[in-house]
RODO-2510 file (C-alpha; in nm, 4 decimals, decimal comma):
residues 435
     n   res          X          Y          Z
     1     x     8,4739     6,6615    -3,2699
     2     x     8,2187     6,8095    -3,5014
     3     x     7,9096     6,8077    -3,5895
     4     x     7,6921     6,9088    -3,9122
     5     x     7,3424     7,0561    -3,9188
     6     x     7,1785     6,7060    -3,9906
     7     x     7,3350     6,5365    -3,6707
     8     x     7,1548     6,8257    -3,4957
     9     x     6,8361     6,8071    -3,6196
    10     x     6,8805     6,4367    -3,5632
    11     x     6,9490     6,4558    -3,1936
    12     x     6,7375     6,7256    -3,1324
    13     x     6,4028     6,6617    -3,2967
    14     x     6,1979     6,4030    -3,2775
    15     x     5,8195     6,3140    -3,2392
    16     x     5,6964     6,2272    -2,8643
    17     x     5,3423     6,1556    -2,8280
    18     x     5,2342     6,3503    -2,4891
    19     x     5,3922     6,5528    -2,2425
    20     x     5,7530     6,3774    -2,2135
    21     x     5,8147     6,3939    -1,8794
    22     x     5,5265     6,1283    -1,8206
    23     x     5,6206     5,9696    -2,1567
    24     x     5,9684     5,9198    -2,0265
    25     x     5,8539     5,7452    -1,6975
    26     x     5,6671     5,5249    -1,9149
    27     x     5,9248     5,4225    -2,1894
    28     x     6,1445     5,3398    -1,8367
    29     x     5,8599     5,1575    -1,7616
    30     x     5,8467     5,0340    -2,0552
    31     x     6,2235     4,9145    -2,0745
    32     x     6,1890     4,7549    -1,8011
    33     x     5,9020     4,5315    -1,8281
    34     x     6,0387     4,4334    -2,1924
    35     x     6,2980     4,1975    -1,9961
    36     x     6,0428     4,0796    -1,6981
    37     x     5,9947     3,7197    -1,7123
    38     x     5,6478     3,7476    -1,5680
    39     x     5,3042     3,9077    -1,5285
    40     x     5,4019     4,2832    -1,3503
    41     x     5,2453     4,2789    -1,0427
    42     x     5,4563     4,6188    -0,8872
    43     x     5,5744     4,9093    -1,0033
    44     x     5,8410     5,1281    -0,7798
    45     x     5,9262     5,4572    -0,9640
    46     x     6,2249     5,7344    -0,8820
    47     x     6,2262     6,1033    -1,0470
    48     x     6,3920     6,4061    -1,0193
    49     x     6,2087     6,6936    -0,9404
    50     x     6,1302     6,8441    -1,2372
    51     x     6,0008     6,5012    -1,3917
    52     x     5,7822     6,5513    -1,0772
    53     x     5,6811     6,8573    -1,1260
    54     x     5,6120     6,8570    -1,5174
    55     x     5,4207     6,5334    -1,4811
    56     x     5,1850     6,5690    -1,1901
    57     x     4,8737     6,7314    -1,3604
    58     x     4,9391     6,7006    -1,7403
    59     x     4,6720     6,4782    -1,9085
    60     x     4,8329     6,1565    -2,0536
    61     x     4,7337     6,0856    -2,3964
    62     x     4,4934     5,7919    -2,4663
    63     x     4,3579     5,7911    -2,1393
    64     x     4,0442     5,9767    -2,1621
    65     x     4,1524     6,2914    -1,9491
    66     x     4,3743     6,0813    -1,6841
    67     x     4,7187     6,2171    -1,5505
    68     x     4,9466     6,1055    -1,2946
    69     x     5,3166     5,9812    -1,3164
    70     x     5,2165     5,6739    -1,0967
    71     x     4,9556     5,6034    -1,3713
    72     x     5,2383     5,6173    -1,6557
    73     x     5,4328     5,4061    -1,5095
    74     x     5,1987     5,1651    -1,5027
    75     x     5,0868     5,2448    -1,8945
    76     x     5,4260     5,1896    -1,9763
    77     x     5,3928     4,8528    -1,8218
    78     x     5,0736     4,7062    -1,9692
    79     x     5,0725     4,8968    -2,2614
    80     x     5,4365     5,0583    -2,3726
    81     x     5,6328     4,9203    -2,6570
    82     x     6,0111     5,0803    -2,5185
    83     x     6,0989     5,0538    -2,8788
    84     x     5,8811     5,3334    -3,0032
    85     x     6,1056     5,5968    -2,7811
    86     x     5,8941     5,9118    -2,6814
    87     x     5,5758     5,7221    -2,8785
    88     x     5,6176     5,4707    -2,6011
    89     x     5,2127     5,4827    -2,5482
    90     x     5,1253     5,4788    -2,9014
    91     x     5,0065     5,1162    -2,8350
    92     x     4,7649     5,2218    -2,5626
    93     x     4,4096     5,0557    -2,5750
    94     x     4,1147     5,0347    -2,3269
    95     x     4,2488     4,6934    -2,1505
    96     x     4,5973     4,8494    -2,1266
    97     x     4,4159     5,1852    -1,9774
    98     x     4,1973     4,9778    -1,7098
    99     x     4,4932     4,7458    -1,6498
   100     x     4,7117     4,9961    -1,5647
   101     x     4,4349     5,2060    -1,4009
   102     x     4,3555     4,8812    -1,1101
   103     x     4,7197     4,8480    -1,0719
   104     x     4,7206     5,1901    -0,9354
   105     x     4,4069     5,1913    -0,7438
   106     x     4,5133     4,8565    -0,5663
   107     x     4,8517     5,0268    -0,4779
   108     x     5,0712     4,8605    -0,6965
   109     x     5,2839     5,1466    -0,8101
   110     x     5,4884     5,3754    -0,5681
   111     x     5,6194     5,6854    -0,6425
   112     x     5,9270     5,8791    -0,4925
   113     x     6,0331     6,1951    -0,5432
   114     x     6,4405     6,2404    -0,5180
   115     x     6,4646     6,5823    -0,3645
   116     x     6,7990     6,6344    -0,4287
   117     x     6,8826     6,5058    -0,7040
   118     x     7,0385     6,7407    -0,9872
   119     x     6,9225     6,6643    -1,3694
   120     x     6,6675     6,4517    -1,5417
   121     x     6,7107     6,0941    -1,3826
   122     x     6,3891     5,7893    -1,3433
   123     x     6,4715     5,4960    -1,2325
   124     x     6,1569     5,2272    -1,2349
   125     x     6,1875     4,8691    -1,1301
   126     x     5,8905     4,6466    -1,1810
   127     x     5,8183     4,3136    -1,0312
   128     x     5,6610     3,9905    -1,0967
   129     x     5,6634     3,8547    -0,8037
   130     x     5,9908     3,6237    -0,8628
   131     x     6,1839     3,8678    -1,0435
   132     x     6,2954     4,1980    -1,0464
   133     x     6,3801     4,4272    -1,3574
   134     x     6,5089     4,7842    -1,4404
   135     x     6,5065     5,0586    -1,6620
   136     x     6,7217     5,3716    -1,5624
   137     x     6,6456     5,7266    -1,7922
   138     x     6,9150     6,0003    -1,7528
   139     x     6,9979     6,3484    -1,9007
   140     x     6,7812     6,2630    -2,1705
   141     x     6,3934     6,2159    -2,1671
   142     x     6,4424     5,9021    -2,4040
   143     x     6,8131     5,8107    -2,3088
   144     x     6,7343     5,4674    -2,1263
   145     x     7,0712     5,4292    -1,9832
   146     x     7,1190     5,0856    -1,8466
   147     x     6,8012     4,7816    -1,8247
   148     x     6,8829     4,5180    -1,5699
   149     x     6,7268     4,1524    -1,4450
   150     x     6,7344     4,0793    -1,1023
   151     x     7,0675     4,2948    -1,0542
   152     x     7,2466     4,2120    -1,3532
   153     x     7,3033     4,4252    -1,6341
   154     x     7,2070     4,3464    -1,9834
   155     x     7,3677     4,3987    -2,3217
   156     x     7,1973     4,6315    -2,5034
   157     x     7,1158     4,3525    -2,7537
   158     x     6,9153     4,2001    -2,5267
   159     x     6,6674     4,5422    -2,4729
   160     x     6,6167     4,6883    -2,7761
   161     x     6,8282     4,8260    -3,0680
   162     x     6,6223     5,0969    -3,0898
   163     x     6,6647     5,2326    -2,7506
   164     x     7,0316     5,4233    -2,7587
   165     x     7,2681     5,5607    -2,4697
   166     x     7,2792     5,8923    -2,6702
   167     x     7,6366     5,9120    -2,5639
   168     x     7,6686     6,1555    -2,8383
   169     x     7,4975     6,4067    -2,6360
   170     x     7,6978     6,5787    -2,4042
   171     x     7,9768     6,5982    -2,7118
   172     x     7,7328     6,7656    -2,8988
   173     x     7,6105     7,0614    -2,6300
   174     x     7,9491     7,1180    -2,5718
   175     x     8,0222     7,1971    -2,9223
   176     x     7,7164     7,3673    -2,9670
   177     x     7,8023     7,5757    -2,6886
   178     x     8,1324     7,6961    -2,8498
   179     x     7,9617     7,8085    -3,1637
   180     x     7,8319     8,2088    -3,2743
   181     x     7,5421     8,3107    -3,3871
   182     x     7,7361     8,3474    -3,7144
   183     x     7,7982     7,9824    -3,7313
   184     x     7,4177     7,9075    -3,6823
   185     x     7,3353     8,0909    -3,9457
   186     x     7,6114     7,9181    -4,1897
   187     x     7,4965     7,5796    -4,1237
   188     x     7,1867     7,6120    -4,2801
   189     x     7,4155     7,6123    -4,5606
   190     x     7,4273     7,2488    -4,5611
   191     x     7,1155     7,1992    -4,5929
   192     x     6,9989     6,9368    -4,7750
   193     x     6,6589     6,7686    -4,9607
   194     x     6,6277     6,4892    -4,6795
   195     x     6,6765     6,7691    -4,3963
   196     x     6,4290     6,9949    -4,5755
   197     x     6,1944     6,6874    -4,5569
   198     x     6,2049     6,6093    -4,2191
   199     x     6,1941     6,9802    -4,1364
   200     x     5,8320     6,9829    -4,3658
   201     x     5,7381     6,6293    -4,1445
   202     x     5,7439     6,8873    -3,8646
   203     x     5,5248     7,1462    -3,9699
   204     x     5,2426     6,8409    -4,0954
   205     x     5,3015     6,7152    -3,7115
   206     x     5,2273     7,0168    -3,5615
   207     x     4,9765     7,1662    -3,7961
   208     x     4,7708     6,8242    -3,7441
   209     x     4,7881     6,9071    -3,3623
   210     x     4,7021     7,2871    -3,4302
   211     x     4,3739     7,1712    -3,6453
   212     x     4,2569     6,9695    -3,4021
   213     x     4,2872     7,2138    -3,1566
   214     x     4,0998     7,5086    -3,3866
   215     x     3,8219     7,2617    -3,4613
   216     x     3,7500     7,1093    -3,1193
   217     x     3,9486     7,3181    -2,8665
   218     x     4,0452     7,0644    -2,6430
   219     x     4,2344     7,1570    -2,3010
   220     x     4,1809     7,5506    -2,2568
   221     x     4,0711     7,6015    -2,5762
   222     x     4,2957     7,9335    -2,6023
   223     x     4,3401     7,8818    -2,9981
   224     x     3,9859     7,8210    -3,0585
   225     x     3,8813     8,1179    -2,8342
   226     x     4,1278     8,3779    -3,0250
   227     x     4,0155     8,2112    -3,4005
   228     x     3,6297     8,2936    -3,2459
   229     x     3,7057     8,6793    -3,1359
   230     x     3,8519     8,6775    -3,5184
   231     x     3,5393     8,5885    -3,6797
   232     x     3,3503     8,8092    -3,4199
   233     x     3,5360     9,1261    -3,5090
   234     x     3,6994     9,1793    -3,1918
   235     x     4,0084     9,1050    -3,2526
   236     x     4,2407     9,1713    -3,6418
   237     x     4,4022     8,8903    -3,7579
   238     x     4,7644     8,9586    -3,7523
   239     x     5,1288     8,8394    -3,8075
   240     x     5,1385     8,8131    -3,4070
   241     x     4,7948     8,7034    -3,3630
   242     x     4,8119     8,4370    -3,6382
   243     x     5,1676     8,2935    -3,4207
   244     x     4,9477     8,2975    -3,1270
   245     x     4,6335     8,0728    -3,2506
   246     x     4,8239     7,8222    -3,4199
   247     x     5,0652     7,7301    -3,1817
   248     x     4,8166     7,7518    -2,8798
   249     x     4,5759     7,5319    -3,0609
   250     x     4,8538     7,2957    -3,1318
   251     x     4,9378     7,3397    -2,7566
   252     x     4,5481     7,3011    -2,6480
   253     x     4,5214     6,9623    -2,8306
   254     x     4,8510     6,8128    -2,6891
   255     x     4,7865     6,9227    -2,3105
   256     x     4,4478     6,7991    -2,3225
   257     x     4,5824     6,4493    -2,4378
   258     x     4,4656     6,4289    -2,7758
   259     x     4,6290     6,0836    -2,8981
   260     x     4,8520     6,2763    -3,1736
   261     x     5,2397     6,2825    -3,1514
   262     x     5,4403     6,6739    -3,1580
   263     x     5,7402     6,6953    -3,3512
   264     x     5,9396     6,8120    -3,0265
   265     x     6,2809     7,0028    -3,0174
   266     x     6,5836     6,9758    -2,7658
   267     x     6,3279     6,7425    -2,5628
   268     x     5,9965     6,8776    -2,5415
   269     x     5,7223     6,8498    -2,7576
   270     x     5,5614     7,1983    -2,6319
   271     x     5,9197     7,3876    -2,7695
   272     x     5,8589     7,2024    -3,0966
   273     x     5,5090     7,3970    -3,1533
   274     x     5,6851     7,6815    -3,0320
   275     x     5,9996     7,6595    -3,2565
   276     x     5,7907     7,5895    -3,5847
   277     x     5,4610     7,7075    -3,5935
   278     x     5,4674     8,0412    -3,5359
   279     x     5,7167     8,0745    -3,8214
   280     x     5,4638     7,8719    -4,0512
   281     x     5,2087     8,1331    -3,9333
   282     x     5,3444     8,4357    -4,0627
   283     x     5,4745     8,3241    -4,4085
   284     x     5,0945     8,3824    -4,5535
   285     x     5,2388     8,7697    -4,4694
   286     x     5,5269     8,7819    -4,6563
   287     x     5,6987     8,7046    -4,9836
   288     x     5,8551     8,3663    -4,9270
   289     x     5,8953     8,0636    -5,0849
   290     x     5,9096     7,6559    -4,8780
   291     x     6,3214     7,6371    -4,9097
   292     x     6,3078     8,0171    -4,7381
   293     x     6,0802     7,8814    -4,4361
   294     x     6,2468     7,5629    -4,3968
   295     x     6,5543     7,7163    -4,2940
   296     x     6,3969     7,9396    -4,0495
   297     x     6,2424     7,6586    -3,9100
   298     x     6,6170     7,5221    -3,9212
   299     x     6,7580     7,8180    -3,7470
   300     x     6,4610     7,8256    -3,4870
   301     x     6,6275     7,4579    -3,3969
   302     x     6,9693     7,5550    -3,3811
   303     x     6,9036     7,8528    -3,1276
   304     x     6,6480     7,6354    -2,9160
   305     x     6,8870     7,3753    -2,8596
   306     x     7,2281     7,6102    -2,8263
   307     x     6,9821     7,7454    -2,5214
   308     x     6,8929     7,4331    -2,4037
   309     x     7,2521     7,3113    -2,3969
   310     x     7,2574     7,6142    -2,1351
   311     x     7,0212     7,5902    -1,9122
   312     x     6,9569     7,2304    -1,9035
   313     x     6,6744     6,9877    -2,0400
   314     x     6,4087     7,1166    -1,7371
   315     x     6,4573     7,4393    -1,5044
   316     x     6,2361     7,6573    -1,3267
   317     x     6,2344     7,8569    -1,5963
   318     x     5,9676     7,8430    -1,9162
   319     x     6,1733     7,6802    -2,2200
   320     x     5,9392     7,7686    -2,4366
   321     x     5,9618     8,1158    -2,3683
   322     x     6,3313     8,1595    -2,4072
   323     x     6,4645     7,8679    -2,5356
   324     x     6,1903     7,7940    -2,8148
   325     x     6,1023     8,1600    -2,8353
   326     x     6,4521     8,2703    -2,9007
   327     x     6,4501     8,0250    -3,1533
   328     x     6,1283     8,1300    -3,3370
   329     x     6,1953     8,5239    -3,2939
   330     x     6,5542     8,3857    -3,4955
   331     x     6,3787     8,2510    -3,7679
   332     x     6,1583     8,4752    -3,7876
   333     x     6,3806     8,7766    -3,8004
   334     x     6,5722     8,5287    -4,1273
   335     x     6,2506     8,4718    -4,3013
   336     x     6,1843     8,8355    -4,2840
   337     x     6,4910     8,9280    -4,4586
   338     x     6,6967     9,0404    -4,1415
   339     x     7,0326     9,0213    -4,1206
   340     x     7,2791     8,9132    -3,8612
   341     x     7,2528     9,2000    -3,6327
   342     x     6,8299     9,1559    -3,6795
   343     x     6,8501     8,8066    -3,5643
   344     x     7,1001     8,9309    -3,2681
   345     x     6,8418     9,1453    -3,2016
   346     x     6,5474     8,9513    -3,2132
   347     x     6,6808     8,7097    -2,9557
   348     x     6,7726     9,0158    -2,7365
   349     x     6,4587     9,1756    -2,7270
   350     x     6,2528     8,8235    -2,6404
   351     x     6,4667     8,6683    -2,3961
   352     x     6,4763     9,0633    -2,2355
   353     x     6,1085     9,0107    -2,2564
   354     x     6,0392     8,6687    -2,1117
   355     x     6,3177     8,6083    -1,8870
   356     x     6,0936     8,5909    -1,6190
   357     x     5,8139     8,2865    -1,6996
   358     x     5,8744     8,0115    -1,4917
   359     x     5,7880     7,6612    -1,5483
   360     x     5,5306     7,5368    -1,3036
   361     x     5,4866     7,1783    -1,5013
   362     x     5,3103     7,0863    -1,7466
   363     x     4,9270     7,1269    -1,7300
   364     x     4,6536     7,3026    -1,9857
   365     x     4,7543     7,6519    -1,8813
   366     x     5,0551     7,6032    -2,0715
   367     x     4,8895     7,7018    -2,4055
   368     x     4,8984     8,0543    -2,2315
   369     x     5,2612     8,0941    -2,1992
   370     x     5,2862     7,9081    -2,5845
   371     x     5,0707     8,1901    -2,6746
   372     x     5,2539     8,4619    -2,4806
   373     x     5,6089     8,3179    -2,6679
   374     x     5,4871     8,3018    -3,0428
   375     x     5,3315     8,6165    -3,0523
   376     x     5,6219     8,8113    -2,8357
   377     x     5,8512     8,6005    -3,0792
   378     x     5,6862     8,7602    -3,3656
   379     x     5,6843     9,1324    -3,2148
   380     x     6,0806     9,0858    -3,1112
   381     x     6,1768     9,0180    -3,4899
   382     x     5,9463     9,2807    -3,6013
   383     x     6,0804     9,5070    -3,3355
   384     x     6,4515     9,4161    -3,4355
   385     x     6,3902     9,4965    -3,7906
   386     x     6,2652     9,8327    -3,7166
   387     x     6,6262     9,9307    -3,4975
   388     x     6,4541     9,8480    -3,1907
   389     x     6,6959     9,6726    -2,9643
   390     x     6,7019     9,6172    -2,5776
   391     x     7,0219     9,7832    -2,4499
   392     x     7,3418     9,5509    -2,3639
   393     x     7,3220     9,7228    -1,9837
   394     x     6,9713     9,6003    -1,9421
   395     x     6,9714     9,3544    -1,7030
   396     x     7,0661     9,0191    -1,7897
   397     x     7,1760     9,1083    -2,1267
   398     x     7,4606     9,0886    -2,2631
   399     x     7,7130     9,2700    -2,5347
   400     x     7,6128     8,9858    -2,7671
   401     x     7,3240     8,7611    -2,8635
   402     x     7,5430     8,4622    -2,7211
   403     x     7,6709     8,6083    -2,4304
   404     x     7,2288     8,6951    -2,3419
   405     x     7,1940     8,3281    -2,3690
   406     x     7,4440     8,2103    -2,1800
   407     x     7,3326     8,4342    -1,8860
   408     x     7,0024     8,2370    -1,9204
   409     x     7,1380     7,9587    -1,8703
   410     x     7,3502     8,0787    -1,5626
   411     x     7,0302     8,2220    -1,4251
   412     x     6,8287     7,8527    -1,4798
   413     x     7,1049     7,6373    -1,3438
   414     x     7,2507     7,8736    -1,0727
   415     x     6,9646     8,1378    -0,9595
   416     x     6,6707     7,9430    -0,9665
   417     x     6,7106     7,6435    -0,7587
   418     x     6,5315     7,7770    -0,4902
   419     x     6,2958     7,9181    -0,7252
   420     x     6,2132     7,5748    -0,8220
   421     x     6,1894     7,3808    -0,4824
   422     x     5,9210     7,6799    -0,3706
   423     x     5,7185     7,6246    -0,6948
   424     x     5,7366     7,2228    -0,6477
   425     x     5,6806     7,2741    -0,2299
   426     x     5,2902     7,4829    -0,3535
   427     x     5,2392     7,2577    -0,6400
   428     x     5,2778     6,9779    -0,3566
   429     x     5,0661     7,1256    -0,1149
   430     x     4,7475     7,1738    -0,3405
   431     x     4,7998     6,8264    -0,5032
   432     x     4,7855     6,6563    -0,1354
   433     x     4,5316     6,8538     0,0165
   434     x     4,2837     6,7295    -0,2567
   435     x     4,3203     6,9804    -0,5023
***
């Protein structure tokens, strides 16, 4: 089976409103409470561990600064509509907040971490007292995979027709997986004016985040603080620098729960700020017309999700490094004129560069590491254009562009485990001992 650059883009980006990995306990939440009979009155919530690691500290949009997966569960109860999908919360309001806020403090929502469990899985049942329903979320951070009442399954009629088993999924990594750089590149080809529309949807998205962040700087503020050493003279405005202040602003605002949705890419709305803005950053650089950045913007999709299909939706490794960097340094490298072997190049000399980030969930520091990918995105097409390309017997990488990501992926979903418990096990440790 085949697929065509729309069905990608389809699959692959959406909007989510907050971090998803608390947005996805809440739309399970969410789900499930859609088919309760009664008034909630318990919440019981399962997750993986990197669910549990990307959701403990991130502020929860529409909340006033709150975090806490036990909180969005309960959100996603009182104040979730299951059909919105990763906008889940977009119906949030003050009762809905303090509703789901007593629930909590009175201990009506558990919380259990599944050590062992491989792959992005929540399970939430929630209770009314007389009945029992629940929501299962697999593979997918909006892939609600079965809702049941009391132990029996429903028809999925009887949730919502807006909530799909993205069965296509796995059919579509797998082909994905297959494909060259070469054929990346050619399915921008098929391009058309509806895909070059919802590509533009993305950069307004984003940009809305990234203005928000320049004019308030929410969360760290990183954006805000680099625009300020620009107008102080300490700092030159560059290609790189521009990548780095738009997309950590955008980053800044969504981290520090500003109630605005990302346009998000292969699952994550911090590798869709990542995989378009720093490309909108630099065309103000160049000669370039829209159709030219739209399809880097494309191509900066393609790559992010062929190394997503790699090394898996979450990982101890930092996606937005080099999934969503390798991505941007793609388009980049095509919206500078580069060729085939620039692009190779460009993906070379970023993932060679940021192979090492890990993922330590999803908090306010992130707009660092945003900032760290869409500047070194910039510098590794720049680099590439110039004949500056990382070795093939350097490390990880390999004789091709392909063959460098797939080693990513081996070293996310083979190498790393470990890596991952360890950064979980300290996370743990300061979150219990009152940190």
């Amino acid at each position: 089976m085949s697929f065509c650059v729309k069905d990608i883009l389809r699959m692959q980006v959406a909007p989510a409103l907050g971090c998803t990995e608390p947005v996805a306990v809440a739309l399970a939440a969410a789900a499930a409470r859609a088919v309760l009979p009664g008034r909630p009155e318990r919440v019981d919530l399962w997750v993986d561990p990197n669910i549990y690691k990307n959701g403990l500290a991130v502020i929860i949009p529409g909340t006033g600064g709150l975090s806490g997966l036990d909180l969005a569960g309960a959100l996603g109860v009182f104040g979730g509509d299951a059909s919105l999908g990763l906008e889940v919360l977009e119906p949030l309001d003050e009762e809905s907040v303090q509703a789901a806020r007593a629930l909590v403090r009175d201990g009506g929502v558990s919380l259990n971490l599944l050590q062992d469990q491989r792959g992005l899985f929540i399970r939430a049942e929630v209770f009314d007292g007389s009945h029992v329903a629940e929501a299962v979320v697999r593979d997918m951070h909006d892939n609600v995979v079965s809702v049941s009442l009391d132990g029996t399954v429903l028809p999925r009629a009887q949730t919502s027709s807006t909530i799909a088993a993205s069965s296509e999924m796995p059919r579509l990594e797998a082909w994905i997986k297959a494909l060259s750089l070469a054929d990346l590149v050619r399915l921008l080809d098929d391009l058309d004016d509806e895909d070059r529309e919802f590509l533009m949807e993305g950069v307004r998205t984003n940009m809305r985040l990234a203005e928000h962040g320049l004019k308030f700087g929410p969360g760290l503020g990183i954006g805000k603080a680099l625009d300020r050493l620009v107008r102080q003279k300490l700092i030159c405005r560059d290609m790189i620098l521009a990548a780095r202040i738009l997309t950590s602003a955008a980053s800044d605002a969504r981290m520090g729960g500003v109630k605005l949705p990302a346009m998000s890419s292969a699952g994550s709305g911090n590798h869709g700020l990542t995989a378009i803005l720093p490309i909108w950053a630099i065309r103000d650089f160049i000669v370039c017309d829209e159709k030219d950045v739209l399809e880097a913007m494309a191509l900066s999709h393609l790559v992010t999700a062929y190394v997503k299909a790699h090394t898996g939706r979450l990982s101890a490794i930092c996606g937005c490094s080099v999934a969503a960097g390798a991505g941007a340094s793609a388009g980049i490298a095509y919206l500078l004129g580069g060729n085939l072997a620039h692009i190779a190049g460009a993906i070379k000399n970023i993932i060679e560069d940021l192979a090492g980030v890990i993922c330590d969930g999803a908090k306010a520091g992130c707009s660092l590491k945003l900032a760290t990918a869409a500047g070194t995105a910039v510098q590794a097409a720049l680099f590439s254009l110039q004949g500056i390309n990382v070795m093939d017997t350097d490390g990880i990488i390999g004789a091709s562009p392909e063959e460098t990501m797939r080693n990513i992926g081996m070293l996310s979903t083979e190498g790393m485990i470990e890596t991952d418990r360890t950064i979980l096990k300290i996370m743990l440790a300061k979150r219990f001992s009152g940190f």
